[in-house]
Each structure stands twice: as C-alpha cells, then as structure tokens.
C-alpha positions in Angstrom: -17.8 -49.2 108.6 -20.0 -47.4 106.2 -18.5 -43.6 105.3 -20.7 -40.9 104.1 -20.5 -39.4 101.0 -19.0 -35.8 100.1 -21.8 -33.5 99.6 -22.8 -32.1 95.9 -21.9 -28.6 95.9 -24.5 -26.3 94.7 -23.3 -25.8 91.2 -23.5 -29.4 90.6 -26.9 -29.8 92.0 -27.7 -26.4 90.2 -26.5 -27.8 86.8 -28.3 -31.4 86.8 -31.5 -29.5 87.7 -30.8 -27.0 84.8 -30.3 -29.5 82.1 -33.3 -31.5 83.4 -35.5 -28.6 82.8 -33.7 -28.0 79.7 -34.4 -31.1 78.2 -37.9 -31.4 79.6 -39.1 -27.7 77.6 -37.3 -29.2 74.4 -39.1 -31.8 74.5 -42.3 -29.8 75.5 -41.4 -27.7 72.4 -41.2 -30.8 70.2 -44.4 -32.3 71.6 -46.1 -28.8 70.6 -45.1 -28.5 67.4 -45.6 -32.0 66.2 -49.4 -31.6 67.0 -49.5 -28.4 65.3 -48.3 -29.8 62.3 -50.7 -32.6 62.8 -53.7 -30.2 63.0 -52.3 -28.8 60.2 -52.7 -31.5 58.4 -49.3 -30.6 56.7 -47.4 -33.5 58.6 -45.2 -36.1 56.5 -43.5 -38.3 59.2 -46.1 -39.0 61.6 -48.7 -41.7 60.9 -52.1 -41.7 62.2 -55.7 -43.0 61.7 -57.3 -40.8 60.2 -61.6 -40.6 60.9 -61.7 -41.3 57.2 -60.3 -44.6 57.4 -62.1 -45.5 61.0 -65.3 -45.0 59.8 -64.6 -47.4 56.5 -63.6 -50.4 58.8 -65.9 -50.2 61.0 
C-alpha cells in the first residue's frame, strides 16, 4: 500500500522559498545592469545589432 510522505517542516519550506527569491533578484540585478551598460553603450561582452548595421543591409 502506498504510505504518505513526512511533511516538510517550515524551515525547509521557508529556506527553498528564500533561495528561490534569492536567486530570482540576482538575476533581476544582472538583467538590469546588463541593459544599463548596453544603453550605455560602454558594453564589451554583449553582442548586438546595432541600427547602424540594420539599416546598411537592408
């Protein structure tokens, strides 16, 4: 026969939902400043079309 599970205690299910919002602001934070620095124009690592090169193509 099929036997439940024990049940998460709080500070378990406290800590998973901590570290998920954790990670989800870091991420936020990275998100944020990488398009900061891409307004910026000041970026090194991240390629993009520029309108520039669009407009040359086309």
């Amino acid at each position: 026969m099929a036997v439940p599970k024990k049940k998460t205690s709080k500070a378990k299910r406290n800590q998973r939902k901590a570290h998920w919002k954790r990670t989800a602001a870091q991420q936020a934070q990275k998100a944020l400043s990488l398009g900061k620095s891409v307004l910026t124009g000041r970026s090194k690592g991240f390629v993009y079309p520029s309108k520039d090169e669009s407009d040359d193509e086309a």
